[in-house]
N, C-alpha and C positions, 0 to 999 in steps of 0.2 A: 676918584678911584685911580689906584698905579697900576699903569701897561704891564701886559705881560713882559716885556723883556726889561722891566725897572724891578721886576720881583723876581726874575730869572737873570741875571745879565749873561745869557751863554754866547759864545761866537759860534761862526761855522766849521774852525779846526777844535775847539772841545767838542762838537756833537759827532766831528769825524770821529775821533780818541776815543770816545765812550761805544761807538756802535761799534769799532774795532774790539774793543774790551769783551762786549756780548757778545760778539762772533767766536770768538777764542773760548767765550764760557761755553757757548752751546755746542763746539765743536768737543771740546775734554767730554763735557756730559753725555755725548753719544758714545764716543769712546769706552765710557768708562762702561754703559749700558752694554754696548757688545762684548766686551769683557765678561761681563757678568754672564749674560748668556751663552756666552761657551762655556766657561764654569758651568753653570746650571747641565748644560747636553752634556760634557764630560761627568758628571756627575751621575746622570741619567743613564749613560753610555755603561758607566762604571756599575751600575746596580743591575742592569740588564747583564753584562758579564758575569757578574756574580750567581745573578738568577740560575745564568742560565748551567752557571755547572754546576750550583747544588742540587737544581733539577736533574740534570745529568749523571750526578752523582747517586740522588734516590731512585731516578729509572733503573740506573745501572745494578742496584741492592735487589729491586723488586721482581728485575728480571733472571736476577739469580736465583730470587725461591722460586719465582714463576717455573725455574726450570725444574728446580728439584721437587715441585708438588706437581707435577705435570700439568700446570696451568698453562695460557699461553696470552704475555699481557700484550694490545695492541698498541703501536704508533700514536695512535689518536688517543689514549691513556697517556702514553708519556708526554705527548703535545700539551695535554691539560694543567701537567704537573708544572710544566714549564712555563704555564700561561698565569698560574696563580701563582708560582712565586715570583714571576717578576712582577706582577699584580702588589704583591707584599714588599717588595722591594722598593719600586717606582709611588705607592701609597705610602710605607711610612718609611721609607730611606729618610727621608727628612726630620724623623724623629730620632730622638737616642733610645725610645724602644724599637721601633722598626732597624735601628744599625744594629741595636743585642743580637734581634732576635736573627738578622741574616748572618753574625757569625757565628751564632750559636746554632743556627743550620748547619755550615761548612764544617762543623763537627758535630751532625746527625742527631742534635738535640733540636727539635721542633716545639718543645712547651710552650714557650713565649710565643713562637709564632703561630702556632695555634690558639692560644687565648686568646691574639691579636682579630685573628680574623674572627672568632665566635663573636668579639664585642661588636667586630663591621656587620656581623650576618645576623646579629639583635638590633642592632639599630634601624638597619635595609628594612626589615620585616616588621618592624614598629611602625617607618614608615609607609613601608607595604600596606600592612593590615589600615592604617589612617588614610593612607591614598585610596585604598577599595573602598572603604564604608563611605568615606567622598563622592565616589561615582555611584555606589549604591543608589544612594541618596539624591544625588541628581538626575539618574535613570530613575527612579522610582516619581518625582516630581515629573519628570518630561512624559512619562507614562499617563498619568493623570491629567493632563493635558490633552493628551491623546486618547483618551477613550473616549467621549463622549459620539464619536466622531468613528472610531476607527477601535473598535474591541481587537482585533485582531493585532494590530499593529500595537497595541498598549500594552496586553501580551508576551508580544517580545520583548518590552524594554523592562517591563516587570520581572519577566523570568532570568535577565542578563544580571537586574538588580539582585536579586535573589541567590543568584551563582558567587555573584560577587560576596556576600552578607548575609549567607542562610540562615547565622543565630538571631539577626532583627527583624522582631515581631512583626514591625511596622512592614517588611518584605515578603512574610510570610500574610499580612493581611490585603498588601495592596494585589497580592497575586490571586487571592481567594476573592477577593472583589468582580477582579475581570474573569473569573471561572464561574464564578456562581451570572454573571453577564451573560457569559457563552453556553450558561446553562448547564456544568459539568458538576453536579451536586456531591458525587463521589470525590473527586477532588477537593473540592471545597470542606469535606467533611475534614477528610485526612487534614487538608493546609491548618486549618482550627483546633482541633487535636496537636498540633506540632507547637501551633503559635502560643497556646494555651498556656505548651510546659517552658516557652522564652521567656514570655511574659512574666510566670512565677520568677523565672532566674534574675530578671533584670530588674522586678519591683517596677515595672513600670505600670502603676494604676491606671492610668488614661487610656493604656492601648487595654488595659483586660476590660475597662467598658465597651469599648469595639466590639471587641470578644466576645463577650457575653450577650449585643446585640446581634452579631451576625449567627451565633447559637441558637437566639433567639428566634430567629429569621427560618435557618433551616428546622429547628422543633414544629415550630405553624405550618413548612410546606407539606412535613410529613402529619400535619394532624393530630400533633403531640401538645395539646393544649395547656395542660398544667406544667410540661416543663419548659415552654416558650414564657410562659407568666411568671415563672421562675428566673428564668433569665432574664426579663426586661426589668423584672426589681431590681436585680444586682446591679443592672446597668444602668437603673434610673440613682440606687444609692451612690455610686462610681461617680457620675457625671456630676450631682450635687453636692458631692464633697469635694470634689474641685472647682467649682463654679461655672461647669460650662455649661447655659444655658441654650445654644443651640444643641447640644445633644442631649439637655436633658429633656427638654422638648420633644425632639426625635423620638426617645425612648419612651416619652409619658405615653406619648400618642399609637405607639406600638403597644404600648399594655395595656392602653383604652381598648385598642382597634382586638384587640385577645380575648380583651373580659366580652365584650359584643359574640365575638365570635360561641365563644361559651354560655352563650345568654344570659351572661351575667351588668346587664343595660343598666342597673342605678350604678356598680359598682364602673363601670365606663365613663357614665355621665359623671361622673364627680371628678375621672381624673381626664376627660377630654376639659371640663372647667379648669383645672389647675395649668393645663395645658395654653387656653386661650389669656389666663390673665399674662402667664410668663409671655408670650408671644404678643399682647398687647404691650405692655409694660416695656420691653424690648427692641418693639418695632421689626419684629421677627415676620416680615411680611409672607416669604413661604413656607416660615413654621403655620403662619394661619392657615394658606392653600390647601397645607397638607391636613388640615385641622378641620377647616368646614368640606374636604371631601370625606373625613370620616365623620362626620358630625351628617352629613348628608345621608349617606347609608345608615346612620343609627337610625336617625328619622323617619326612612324612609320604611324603615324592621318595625318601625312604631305607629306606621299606617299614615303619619303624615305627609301627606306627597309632597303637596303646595309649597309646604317649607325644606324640605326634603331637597327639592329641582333649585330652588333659591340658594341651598348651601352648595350646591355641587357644581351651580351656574357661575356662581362668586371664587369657586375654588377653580375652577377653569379660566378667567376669565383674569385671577393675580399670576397664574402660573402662563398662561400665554404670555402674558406683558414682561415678566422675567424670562423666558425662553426656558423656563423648567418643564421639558419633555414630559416625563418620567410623571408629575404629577398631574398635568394638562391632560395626559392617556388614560390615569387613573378615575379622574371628573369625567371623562368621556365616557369611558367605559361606567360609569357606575348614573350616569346619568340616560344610558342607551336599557339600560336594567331598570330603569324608573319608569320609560317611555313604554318599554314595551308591557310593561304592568297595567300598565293605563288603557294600553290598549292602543297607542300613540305610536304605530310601527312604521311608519313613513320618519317620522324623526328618532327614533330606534334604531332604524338602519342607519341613516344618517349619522349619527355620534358613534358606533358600534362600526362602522368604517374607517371615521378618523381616527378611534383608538387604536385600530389594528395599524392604521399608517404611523401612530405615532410610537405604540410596541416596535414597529419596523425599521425603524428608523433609531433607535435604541440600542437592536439587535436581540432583546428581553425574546430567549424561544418560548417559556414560559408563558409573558405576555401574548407573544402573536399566536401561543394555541390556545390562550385561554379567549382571545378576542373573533379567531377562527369558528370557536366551538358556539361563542354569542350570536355572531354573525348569522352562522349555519343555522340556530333556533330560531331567529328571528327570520330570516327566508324562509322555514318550514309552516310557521305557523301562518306565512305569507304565500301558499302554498305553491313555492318555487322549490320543487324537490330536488330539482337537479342541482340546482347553484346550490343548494344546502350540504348535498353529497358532497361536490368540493370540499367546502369548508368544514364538514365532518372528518375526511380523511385525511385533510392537514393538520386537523387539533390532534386525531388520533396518531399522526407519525411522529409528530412534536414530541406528544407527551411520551410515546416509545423511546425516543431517542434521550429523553428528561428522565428515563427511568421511573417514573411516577403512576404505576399503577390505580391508583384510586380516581386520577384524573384520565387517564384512557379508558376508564372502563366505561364514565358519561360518555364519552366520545363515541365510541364504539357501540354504545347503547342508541343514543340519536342518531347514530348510522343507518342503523338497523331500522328505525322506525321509517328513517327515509326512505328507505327500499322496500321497505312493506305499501308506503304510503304511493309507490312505485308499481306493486306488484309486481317487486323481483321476490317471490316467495324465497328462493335458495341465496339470495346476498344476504334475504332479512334473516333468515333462519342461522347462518354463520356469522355473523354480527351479533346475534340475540345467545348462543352460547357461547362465543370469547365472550361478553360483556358475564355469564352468571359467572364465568372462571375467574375473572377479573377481581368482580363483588365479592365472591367466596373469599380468595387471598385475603382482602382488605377486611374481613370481617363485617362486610354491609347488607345483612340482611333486608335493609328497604331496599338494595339495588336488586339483588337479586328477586324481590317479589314482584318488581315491576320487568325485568330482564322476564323471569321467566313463566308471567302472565301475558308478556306479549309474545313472544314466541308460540305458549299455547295456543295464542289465538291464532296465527298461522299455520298452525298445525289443523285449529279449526276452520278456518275457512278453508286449505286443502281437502277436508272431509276426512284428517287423520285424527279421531275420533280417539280414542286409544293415549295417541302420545297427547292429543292433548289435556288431556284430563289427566296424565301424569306430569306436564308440567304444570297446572293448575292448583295441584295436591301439593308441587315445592313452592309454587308462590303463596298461596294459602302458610302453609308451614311458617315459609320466612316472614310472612306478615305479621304474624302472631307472635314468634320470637322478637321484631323488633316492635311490637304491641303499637303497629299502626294502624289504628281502626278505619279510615279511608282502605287502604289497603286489602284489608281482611273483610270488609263489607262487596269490595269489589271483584275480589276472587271467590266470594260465596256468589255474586253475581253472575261470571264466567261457568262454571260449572253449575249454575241453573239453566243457563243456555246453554250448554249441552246437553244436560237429559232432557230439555225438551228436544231438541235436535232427536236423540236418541226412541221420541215419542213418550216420554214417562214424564209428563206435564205434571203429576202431582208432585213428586219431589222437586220439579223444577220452581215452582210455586212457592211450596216449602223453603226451600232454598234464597228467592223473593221475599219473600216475607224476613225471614232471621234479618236481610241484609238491607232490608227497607228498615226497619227495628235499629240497629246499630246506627245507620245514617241518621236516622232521627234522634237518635241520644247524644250521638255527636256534635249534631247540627252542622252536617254537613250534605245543606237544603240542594246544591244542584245535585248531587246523586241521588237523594231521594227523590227530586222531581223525575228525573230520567229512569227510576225503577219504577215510579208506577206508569210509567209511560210502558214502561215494556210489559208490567203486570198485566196492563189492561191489553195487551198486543195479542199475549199469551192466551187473558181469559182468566187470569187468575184474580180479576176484582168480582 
């Protein structure tokens, strides 16, 4: 191999010669650089000058009509003027329309440089509107992240999104999400209504499934059955024509959990089936959670317990191991509703606590009043009437603050009993008519015949003899209107015990018998055992 200095032969005065040569190039080339940059600032210098007395020049125009319309233009006006056209200057000096358009200023023709800047202030705004829907969008994600945890705080980043991006659907749904969380169902209405007519604007099919589930969602709270089944079709058709089978899952199991609601159990059962094969087939393990907690409650509407506690325990038990709150509260609660059927109220309470911690924990107001008002029933019938009282008055404040009549008026009704069961005759007695006012609104005639058979009976055991046989007469009435024959056997019951009270044992009898008769056609065996128990108390066997 040949040495470097046999394939170089340099000495040490040619490497002098040559670094001298590169010092002389780098010293010209700075030279030549700072030359240039003074050009550039004269240049700079030169378009600021200019600026600055076409500015001067249209201040000076504008404050001359200023005078003659008796207007009075400010300083900080003419400052402005002066700041955008050297703005136009120093932006497109550099160009041969920015040089037009500044001397086509210096004699008070502005076209060109106005067309200049409209093109800068489309472009700005192009960007503008791209850079907002950017942060929308990343507000709206950080949100989502944050709620699980923190409703309040997700919230804010929702509603920042929203400010930014009011026409995306997706911002109008991630905000109706955390309100319908915090439990603000009038908002939620309106947010859905808004998002409804984006949606149409934008064609985007995927969020009007959303849409028409979360429709879905608020129709069931208000007890609007056929037009929640409504909706969760569209949104089961939506989601299957796109192929997303976790929401079409979602959705199937929301139309199952409908038709149930409606008593409508084969046409459930068939599509809680369609539900499990998709979520088998899938590996959609808390599509199933959410699938044998309603499959639990069907079961359990179907008298099977055994299997009933086995679906509900299996749905508790995938959703713990995921750390899925929301459906772990659901299995609780609907497994605290099995227990206490059974009769099982030591593990009643037990799950029917963790629900309420795990509603809590959520921030679900809904939840923690409808877990409040479980609670409360199950202390009652454990006959701790005090602890029940609590928990009555918190379902009841809940559901005030939720707006939702039809669920305060239970609330307010088991209040009542617990004060009776108290002998606070006057808390039972104002509890027992807010609850008939309540039932009336909602059109619930079985509330009101139980509202205002108990109440009579308060009135009867005061010895108010009078009112209560007139509320006897509206429970009777509503019983009959909503053709509950438990009901209307038991208010023929009520007012046989009073006319004997009253000493008129034959009609009370009478009155015994029609309601012993009904029970027995019903077959509804513990009221007629308990009527002839009173028959014979009476005398009337």
């Amino acid at each position: 191999m040949e040495s470097f200095s046999r394939v170089f032969p340099l000495d040490w005065t040619t490497l002098q010669n040559i670094s001298a040569v590169a010092a002389f190039l780098a010293v010209l080339l700075g030279l030549l650089a700072f030359i240039l940059r003074r050009a550039v600032r004269r240049d700079q210098r030169q378009s600021r000058m200019v600026a600055e007395q076409v500015a001067v020049l249209i201040a000076g125009q504008m404050m001359a009509r200023s005078q003659r319309d008796g207007d009075r233009f400010s300083l900080k006006e003419s400052n402005s003027i002066k700041t955008l056209i050297a703005v136009l200057a120093l932006d497109a000096g550099d160009t041969r329309a920015g040089r037009r358009a500044i001397k086509q200023l210096k004699s008070e023709n502005s076209t060109l440089a106005t067309a200049i800047f409209a093109a800068i202030a489309r472009t700005k705004r192009e960007e503008a509107e791209r850079a907002a829907r950017q942060a929308a969008s990343a507000l709206r994600h950080q949100g989502a992240l944050t709620l699980p945890r923190d409703a309040h705080g997700a919230l804010s980043l929702f509603q920042q999104a929203f400010a930014l991006d009011p026409a995306d659907a997706e911002n109008l749904l991630a905000l109706a999400v955390v309100q319908f969380r915090l439990g603000d169902i009038p908002s939620v209405e309106a947010l859905m209504e808004q998002a409804r007519g984006g949606v149409a604007q934008e064609g985007r099919e995927d969020i009007a499934g959303l849409v028409d589930m979360f429709a879905g969602v608020l129709h069931l709270r208000r007890g609007r059955l056929p037009q929640a089944i409504e909706k969760f079709e569209a949104a089961t058709r939506t989601f299957e024509a796109h192929g997303d089978t976790k929401a079409l899952v979602d959705a199937l199991m929301a139309l199952a959990s409908t038709h149930m609601k409606a008593g409508e159990l084969d046409a459930a059962l068939a599509i809680y089936n369609k539900a499990a094969a998709l979520c088998t087939k899938n590996n959609y393990e808390l599509g199933l959670a959410q699938l044998y907690a309603d499959l639990g409650l069907l079961l359990q509407g179907l008298g099977q317990l055994a299997e009933a506690e086995q679906m509900l325990l299996k749905s508790f038990t995938i959703a713990d191991r995921h750390g899925e709150i929301a459906i772990a509260s659901v299995a609780a609660g609907n497994l605290a509703l099995l227990y206490r059927e059974t009769q099982d109220l030591d593990r009643a309470e037990e799950m029917v606590r963790q629900a309420l911690q795990l509603e809590g924990a959520l921030k679900h107001k809904d939840g923690v009043a409808r877990a409040n008002l479980n609670l409360g029933t199950i202390l009652f019938e454990k006959a701790r009437f005090d602890e029940a009282v609590t928990h009555f008055k918190e379902s009841l404040r809940l559901y005030q603050e939720l707006d939702l009549p039809e669920h305060a008026s239970n609330a307010v009704y088991n209040l009542g009993n617990a004060h009776r069961a108290l002998k606070q005759a006057g808390e039972a007695e104002s509890c027992y008519r807010r609850a008939i006012d309540l039932f009336m609104s909602a059109n619930d005639a079985t509330g009101v015949a139980k509202a205002a058979g108990n109440l009579g009976a308060v009135f009867l055991d005061g010895g108010r003899l009078d009112d209560a046989e007139a509320e006897f007469n509206v429970a009777l009435d509503a019983a009959q209107e909503a053709g509950e024959g438990r009901g209307i056997a038991m208010q023929m019951r009520n007012l046989a015990v009073l006319a004997h009270m009253r000493g008129q044992t034959e009609e009370a009898c009478a009155r015994l018998r029609k309601s012993l008769a009904l029970c027995v056609e019903i077959d509804a065996h513990t009221e007629a055992l308990e009527l002839r128990v009173l028959m014979g108390q009476i005398g009337c066997l």
